[in-house]
N, CA, C and O atoms as a CHARMM CRD file, in Angstrom:
* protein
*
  312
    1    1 UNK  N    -83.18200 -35.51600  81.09900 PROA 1      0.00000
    2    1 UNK  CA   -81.97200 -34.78100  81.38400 PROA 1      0.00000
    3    1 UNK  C    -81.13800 -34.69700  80.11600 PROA 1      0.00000
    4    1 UNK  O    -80.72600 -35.75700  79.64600 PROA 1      0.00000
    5    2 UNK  N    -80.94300 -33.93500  79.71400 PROA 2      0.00000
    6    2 UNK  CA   -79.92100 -33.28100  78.46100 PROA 2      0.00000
    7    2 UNK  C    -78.24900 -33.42200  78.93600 PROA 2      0.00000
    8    2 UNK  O    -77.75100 -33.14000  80.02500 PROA 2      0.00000
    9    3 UNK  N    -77.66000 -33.91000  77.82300 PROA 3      0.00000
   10    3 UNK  CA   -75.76500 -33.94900  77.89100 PROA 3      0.00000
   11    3 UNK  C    -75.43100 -32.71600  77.25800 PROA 3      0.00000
   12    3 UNK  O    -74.65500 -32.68000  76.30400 PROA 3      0.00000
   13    4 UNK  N    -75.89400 -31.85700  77.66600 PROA 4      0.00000
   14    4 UNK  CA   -75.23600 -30.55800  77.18000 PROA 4      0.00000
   15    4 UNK  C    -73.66200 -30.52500  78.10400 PROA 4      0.00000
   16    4 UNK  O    -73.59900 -30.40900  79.32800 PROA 4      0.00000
   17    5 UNK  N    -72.39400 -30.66700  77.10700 PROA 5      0.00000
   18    5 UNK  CA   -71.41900 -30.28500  77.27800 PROA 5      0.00000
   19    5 UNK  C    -70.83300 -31.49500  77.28600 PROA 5      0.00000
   20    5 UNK  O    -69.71400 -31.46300  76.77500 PROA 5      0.00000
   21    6 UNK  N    -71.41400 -33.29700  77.95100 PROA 6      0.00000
   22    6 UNK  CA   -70.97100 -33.81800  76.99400 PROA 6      0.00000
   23    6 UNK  C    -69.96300 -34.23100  75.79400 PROA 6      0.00000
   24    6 UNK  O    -70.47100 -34.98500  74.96500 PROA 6      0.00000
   25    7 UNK  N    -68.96200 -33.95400  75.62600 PROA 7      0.00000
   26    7 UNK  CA   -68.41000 -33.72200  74.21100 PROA 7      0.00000
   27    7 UNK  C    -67.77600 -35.68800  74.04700 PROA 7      0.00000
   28    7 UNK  O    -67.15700 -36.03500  73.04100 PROA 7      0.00000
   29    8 UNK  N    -67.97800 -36.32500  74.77600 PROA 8      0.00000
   30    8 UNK  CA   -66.88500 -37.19900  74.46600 PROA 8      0.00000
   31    8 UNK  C    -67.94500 -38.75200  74.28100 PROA 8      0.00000
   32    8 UNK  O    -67.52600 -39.90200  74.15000 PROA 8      0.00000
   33    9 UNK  N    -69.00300 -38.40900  74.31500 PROA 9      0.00000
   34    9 UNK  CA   -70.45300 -39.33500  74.09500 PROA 9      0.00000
   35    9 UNK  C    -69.88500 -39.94100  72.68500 PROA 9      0.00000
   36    9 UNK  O    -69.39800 -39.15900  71.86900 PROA 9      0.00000
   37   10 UNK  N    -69.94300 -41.18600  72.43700 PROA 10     0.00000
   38   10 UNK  CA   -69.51900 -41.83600  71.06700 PROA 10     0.00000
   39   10 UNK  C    -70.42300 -41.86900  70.66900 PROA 10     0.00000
   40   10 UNK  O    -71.42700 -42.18200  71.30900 PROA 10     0.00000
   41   11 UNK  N    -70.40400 -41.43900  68.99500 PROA 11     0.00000
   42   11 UNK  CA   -71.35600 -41.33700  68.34600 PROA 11     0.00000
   43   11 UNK  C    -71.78900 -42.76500  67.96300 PROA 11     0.00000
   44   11 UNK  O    -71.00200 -43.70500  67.85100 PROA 11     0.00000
   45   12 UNK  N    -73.14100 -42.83500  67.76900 PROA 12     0.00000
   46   12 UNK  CA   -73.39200 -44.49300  66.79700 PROA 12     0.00000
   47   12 UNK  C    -74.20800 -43.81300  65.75300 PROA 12     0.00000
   48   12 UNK  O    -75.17500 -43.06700  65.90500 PROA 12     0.00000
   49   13 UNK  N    -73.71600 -44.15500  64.83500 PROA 13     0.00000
   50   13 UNK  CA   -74.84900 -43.72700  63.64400 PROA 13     0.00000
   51   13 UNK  C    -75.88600 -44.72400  63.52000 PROA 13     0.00000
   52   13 UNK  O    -75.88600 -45.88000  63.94300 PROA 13     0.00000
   53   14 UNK  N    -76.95900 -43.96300  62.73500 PROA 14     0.00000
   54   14 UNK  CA   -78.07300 -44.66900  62.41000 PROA 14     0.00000
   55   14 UNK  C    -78.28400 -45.68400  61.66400 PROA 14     0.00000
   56   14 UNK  O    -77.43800 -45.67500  60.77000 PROA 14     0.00000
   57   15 UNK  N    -79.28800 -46.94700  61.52700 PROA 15     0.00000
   58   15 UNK  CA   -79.06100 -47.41300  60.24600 PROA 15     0.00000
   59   15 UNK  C    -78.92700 -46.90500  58.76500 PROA 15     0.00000
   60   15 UNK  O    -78.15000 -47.46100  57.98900 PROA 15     0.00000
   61   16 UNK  N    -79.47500 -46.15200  58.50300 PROA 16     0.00000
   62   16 UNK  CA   -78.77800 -45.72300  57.44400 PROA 16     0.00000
   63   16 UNK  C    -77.34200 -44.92900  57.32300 PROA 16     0.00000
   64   16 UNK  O    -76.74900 -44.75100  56.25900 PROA 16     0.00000
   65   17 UNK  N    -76.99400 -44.58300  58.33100 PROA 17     0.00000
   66   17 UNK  CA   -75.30700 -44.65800  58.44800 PROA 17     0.00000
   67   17 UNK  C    -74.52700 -45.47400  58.73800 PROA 17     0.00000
   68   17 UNK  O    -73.48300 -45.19900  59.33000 PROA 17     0.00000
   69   18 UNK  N    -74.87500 -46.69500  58.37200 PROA 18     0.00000
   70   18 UNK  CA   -73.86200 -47.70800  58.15400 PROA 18     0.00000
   71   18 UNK  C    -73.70700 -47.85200  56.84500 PROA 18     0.00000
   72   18 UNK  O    -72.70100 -48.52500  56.62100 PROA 18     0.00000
   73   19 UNK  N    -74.06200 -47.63800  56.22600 PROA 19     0.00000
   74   19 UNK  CA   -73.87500 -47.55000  54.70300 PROA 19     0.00000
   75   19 UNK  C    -72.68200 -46.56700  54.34500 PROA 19     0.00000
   76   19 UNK  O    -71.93500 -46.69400  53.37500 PROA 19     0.00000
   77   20 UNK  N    -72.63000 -45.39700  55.46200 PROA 20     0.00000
   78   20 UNK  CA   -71.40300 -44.12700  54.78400 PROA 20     0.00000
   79   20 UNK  C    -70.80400 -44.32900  55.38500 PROA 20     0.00000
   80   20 UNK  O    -70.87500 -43.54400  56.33100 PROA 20     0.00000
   81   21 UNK  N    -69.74700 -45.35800  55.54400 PROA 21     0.00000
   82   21 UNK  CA   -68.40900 -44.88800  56.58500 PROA 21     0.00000
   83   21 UNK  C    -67.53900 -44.17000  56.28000 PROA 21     0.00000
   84   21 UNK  O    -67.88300 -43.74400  55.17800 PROA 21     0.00000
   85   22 UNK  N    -66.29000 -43.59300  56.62300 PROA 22     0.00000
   86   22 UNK  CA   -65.79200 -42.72300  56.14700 PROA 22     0.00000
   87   22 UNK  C    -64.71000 -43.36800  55.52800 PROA 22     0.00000
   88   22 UNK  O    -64.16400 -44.41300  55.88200 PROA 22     0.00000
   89   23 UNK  N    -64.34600 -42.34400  54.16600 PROA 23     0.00000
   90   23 UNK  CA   -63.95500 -42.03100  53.67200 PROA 23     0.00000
   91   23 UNK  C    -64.67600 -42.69100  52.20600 PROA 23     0.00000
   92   23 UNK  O    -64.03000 -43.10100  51.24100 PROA 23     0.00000
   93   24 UNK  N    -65.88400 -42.67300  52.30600 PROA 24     0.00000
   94   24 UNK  CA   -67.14000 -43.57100  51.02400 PROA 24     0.00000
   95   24 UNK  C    -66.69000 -42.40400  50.26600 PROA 24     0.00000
   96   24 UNK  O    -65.97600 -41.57700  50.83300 PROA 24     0.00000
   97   25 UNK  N    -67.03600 -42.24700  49.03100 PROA 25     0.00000
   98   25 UNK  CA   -67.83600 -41.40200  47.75400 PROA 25     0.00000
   99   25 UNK  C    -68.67300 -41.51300  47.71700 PROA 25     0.00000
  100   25 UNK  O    -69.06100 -42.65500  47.47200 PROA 25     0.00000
  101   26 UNK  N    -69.75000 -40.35900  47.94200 PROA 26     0.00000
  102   26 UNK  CA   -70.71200 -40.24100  48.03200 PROA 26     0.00000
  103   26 UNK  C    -71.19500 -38.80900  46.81500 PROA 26     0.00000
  104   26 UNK  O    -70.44500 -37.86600  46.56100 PROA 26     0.00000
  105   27 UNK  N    -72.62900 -39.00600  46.21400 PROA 27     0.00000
  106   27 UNK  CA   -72.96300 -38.07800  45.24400 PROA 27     0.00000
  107   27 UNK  C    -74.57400 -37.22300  46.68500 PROA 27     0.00000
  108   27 UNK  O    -75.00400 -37.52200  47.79900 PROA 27     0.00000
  109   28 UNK  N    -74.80300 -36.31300  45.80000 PROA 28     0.00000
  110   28 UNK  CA   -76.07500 -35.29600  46.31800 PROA 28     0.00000
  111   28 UNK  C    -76.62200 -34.46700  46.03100 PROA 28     0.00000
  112   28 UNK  O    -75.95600 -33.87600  45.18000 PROA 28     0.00000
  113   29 UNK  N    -77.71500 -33.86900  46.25000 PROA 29     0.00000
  114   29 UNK  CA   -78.06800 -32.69400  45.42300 PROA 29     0.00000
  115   29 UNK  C    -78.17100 -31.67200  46.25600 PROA 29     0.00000
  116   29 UNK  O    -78.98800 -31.73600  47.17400 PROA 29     0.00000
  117   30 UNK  N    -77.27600 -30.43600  46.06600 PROA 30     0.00000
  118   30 UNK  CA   -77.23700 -28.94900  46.77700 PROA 30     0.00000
  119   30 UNK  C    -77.76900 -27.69500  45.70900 PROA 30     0.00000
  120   30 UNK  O    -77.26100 -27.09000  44.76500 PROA 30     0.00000
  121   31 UNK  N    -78.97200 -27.67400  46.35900 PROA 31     0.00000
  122   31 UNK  CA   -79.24300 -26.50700  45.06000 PROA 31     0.00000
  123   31 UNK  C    -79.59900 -26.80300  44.46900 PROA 31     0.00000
  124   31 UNK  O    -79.45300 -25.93900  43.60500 PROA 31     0.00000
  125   32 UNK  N    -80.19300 -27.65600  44.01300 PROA 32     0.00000
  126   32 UNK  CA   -80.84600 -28.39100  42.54700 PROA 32     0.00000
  127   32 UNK  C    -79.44400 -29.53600  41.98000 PROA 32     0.00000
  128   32 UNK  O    -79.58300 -30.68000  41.54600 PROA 32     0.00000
  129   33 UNK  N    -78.13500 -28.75900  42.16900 PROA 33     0.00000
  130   33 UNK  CA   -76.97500 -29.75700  41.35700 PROA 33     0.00000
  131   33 UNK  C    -76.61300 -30.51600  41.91300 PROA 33     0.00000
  132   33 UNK  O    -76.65800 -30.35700  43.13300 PROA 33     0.00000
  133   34 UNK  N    -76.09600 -31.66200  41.43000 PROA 34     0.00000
  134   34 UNK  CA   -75.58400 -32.77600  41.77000 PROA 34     0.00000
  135   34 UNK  C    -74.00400 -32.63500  42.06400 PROA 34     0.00000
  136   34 UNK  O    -73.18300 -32.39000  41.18000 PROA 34     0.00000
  137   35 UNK  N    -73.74200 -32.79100  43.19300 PROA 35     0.00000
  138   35 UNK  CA   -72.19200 -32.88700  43.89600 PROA 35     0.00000
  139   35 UNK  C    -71.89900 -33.78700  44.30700 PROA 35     0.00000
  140   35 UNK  O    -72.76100 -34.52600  44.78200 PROA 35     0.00000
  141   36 UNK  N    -70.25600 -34.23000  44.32400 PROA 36     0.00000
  142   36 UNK  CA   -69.75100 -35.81400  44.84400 PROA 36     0.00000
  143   36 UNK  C    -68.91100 -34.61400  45.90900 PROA 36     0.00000
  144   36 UNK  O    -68.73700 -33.40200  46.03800 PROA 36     0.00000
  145   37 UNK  N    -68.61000 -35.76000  46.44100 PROA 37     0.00000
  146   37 UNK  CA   -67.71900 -35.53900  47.90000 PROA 37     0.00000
  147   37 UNK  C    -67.20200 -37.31200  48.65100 PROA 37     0.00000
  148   37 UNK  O    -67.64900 -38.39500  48.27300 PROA 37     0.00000
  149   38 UNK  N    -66.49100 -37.15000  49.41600 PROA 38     0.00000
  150   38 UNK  CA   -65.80300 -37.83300  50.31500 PROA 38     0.00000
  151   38 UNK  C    -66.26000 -37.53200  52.03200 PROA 38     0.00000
  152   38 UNK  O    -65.95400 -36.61600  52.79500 PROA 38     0.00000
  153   39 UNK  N    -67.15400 -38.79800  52.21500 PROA 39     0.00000
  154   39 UNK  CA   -67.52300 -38.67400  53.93700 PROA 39     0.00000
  155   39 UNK  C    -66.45500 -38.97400  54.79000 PROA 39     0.00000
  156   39 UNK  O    -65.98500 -40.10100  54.94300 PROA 39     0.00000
  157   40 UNK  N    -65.95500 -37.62000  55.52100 PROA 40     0.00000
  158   40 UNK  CA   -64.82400 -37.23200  56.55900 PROA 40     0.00000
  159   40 UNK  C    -65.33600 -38.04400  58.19400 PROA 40     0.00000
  160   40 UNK  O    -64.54200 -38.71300  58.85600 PROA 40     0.00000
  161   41 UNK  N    -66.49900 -37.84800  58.52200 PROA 41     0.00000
  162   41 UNK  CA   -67.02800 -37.70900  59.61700 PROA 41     0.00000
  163   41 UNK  C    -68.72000 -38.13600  59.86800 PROA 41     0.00000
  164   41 UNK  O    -69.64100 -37.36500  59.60000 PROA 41     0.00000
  165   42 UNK  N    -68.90000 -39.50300  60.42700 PROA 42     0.00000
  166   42 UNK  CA   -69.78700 -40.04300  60.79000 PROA 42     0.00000
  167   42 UNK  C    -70.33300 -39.20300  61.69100 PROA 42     0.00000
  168   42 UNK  O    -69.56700 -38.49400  62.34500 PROA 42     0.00000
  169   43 UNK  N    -72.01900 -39.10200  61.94000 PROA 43     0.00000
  170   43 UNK  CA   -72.90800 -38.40100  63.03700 PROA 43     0.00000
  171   43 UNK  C    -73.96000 -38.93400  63.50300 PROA 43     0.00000
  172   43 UNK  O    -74.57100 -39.48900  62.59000 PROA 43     0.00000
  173   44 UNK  N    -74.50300 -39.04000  64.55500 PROA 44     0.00000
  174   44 UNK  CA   -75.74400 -39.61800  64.25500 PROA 44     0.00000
  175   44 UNK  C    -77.01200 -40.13400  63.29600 PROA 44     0.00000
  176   44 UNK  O    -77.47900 -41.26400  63.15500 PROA 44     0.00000
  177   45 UNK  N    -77.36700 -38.91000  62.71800 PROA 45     0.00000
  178   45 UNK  CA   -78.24100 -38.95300  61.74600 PROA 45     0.00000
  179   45 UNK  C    -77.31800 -38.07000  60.26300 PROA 45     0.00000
  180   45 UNK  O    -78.08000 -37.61200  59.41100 PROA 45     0.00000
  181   46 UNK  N    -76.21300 -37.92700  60.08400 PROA 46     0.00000
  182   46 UNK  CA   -75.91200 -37.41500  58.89600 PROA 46     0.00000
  183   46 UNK  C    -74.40200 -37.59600  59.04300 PROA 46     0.00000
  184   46 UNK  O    -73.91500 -38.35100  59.88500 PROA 46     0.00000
  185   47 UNK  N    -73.55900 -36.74000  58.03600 PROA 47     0.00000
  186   47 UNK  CA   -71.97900 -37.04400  57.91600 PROA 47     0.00000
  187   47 UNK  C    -71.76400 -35.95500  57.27000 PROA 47     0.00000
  188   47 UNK  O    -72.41700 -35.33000  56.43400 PROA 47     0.00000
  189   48 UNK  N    -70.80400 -35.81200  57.74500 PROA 48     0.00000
  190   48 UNK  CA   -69.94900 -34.49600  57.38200 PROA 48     0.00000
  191   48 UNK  C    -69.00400 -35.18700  56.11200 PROA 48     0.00000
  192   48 UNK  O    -68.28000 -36.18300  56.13100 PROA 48     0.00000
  193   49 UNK  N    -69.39100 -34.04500  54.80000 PROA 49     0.00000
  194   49 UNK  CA   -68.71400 -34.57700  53.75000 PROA 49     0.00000
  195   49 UNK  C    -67.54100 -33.48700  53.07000 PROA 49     0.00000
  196   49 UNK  O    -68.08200 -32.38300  53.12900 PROA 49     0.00000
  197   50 UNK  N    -66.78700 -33.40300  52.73200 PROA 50     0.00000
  198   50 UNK  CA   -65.55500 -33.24200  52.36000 PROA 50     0.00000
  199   50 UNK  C    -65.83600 -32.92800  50.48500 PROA 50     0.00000
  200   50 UNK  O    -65.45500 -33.77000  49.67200 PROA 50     0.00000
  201   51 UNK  N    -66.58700 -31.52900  50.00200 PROA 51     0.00000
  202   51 UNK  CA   -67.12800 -31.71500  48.87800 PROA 51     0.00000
  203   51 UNK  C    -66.01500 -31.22600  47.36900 PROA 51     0.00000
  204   51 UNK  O    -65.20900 -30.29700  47.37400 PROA 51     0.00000
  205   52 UNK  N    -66.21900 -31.89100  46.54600 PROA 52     0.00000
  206   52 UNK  CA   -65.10900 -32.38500  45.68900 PROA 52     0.00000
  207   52 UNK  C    -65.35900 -30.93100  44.84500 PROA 52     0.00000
  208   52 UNK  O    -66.45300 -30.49300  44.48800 PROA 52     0.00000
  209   53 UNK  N    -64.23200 -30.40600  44.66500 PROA 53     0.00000
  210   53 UNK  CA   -64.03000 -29.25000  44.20600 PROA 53     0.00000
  211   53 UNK  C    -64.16700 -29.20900  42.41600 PROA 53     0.00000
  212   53 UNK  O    -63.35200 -29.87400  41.77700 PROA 53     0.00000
  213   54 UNK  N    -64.94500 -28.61700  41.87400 PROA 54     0.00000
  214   54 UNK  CA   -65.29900 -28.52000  40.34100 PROA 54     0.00000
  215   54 UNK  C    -65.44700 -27.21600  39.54200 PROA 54     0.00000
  216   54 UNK  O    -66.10600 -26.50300  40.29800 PROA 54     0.00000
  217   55 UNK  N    -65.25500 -26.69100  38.70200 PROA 55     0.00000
  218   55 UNK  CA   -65.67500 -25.44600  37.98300 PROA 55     0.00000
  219   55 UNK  C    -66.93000 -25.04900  38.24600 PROA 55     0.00000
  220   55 UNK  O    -67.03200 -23.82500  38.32000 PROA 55     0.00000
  221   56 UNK  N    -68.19200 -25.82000  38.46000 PROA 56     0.00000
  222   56 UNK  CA   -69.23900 -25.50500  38.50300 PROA 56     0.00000
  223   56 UNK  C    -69.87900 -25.05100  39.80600 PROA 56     0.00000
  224   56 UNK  O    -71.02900 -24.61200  39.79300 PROA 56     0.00000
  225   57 UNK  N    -69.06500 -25.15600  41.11100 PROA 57     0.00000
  226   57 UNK  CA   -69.36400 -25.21000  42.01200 PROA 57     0.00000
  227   57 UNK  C    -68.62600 -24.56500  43.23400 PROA 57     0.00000
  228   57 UNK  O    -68.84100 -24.77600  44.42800 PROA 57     0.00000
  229   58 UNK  N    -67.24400 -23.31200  42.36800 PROA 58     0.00000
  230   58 UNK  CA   -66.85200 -22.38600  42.95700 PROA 58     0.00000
  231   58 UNK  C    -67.43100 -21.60200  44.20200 PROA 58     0.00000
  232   58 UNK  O    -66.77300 -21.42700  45.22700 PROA 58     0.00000
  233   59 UNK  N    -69.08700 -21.01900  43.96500 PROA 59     0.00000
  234   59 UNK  CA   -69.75100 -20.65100  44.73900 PROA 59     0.00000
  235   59 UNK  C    -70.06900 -20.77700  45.90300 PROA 59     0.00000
  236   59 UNK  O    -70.29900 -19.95700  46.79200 PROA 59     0.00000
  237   60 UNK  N    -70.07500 -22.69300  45.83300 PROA 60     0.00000
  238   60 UNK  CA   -70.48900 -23.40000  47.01000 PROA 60     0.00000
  239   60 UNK  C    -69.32500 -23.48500  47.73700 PROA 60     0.00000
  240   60 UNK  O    -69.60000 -23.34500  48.92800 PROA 60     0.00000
  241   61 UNK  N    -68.22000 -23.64200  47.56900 PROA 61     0.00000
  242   61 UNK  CA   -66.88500 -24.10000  48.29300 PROA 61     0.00000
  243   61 UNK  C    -66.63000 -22.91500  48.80000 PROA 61     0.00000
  244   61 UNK  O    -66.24000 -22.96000  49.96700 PROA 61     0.00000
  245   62 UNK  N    -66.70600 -21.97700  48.37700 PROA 62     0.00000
  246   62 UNK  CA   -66.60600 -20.71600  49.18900 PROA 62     0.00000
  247   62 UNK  C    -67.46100 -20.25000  50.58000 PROA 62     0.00000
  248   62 UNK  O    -66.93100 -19.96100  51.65300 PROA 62     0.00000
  249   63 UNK  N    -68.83700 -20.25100  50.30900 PROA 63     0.00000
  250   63 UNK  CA   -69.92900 -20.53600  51.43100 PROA 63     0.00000
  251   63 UNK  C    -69.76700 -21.37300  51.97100 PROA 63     0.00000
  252   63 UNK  O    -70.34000 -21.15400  53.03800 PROA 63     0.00000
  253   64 UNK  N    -69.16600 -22.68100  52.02300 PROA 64     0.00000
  254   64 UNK  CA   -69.08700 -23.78200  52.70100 PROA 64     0.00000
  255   64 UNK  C    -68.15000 -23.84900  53.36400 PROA 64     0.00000
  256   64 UNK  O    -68.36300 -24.35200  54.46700 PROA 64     0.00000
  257   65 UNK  N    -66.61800 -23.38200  53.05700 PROA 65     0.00000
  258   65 UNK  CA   -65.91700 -23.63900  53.42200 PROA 65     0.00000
  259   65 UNK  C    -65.30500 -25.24500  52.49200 PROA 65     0.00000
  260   65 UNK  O    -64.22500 -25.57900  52.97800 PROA 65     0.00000
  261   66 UNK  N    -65.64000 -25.95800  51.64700 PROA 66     0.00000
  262   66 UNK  CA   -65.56400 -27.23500  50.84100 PROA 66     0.00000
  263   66 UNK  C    -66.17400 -28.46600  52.15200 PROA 66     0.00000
  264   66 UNK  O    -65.82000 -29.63500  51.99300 PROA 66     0.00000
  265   67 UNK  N    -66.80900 -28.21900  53.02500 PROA 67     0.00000
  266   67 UNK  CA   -67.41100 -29.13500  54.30900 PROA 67     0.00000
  267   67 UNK  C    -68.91400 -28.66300  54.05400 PROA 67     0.00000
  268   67 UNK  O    -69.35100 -27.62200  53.56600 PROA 67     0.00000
  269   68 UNK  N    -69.71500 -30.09400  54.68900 PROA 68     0.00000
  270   68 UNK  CA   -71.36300 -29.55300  54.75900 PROA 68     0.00000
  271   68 UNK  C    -71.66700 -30.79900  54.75100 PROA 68     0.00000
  272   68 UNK  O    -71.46900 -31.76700  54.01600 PROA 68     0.00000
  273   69 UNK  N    -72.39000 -30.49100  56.09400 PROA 69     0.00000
  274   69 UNK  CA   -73.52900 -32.01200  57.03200 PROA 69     0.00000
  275   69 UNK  C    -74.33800 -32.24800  56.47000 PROA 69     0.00000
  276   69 UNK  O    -75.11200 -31.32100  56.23100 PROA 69     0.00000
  277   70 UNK  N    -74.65000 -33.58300  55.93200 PROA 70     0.00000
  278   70 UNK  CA   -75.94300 -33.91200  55.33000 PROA 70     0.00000
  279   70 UNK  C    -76.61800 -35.33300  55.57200 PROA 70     0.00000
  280   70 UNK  O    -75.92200 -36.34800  55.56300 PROA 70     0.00000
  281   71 UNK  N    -77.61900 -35.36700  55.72800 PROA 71     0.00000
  282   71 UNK  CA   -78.47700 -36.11800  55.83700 PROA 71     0.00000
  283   71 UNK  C    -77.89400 -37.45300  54.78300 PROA 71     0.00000
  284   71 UNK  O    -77.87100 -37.40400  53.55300 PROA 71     0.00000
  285   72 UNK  N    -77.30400 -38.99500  55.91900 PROA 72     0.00000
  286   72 UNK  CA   -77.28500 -39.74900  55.56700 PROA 72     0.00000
  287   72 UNK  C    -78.72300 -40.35600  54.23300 PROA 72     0.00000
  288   72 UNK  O    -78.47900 -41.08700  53.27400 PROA 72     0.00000
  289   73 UNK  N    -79.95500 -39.85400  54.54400 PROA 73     0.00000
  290   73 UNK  CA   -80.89100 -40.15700  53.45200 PROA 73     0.00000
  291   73 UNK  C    -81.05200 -39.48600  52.26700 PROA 73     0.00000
  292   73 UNK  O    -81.80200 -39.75700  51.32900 PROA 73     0.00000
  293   74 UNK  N    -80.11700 -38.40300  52.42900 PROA 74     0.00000
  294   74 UNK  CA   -80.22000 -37.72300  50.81800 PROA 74     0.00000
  295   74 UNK  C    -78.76100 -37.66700  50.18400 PROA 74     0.00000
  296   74 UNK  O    -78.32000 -36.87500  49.35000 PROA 74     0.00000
  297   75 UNK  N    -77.94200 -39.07800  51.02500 PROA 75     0.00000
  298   75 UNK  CA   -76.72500 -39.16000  50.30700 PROA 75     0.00000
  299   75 UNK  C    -76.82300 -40.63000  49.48500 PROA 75     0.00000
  300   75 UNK  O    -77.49200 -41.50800  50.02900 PROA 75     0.00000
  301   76 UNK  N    -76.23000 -40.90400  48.29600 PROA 76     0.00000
  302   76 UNK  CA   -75.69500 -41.77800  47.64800 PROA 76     0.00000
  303   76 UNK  C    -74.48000 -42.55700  47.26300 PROA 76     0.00000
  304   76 UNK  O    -73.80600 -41.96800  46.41700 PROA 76     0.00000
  305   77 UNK  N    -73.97800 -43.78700  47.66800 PROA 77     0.00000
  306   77 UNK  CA   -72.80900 -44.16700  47.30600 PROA 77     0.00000
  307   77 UNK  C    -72.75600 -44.01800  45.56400 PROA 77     0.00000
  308   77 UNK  O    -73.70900 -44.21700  44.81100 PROA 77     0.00000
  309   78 UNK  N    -71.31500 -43.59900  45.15700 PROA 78     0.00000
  310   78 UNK  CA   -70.84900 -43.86600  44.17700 PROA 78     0.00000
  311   78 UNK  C    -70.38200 -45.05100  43.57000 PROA 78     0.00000
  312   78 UNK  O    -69.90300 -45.01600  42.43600 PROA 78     0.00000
């Protein structure tokens, strides 16, 4: 049986999301480049990160909105 609709289910993150709680620095690679950001928002399997605004990376903050879910395993503490 599926919790579709659901909304108030507490999340537990995974073991490897105990490592990002929020508000970590965290680095990653989007695109080939390497971006830091600030994890806003724990998820099950990933975290919503808060990505740190740079000259090089105008492009992305625009498409993104400066937010984008990623996989607790392809993130790094700073």
């Amino acid at each position: 049986m599926s919790n579709f609709g659901n909304f108030n289910r507490p999340v537990e993150p995974s073991a490897e999301g105990d490592l990002f709680t929020v508000d970590t620095q965290v680095t990653f690679l989007m695109h080939g480049q390497p971006q830091t950001g600030i994890i806003t928002k724990q998820l099950n399997n990933s975290a919503v990160v808060e990505i740190d605004e740079n000259s090089d990376n105008t492009d992305l903050m625009v498409k993104s909105n400066g937010v984008i879910v990623i996989n607790y395993k392809k993130l790094k503490k700073i």
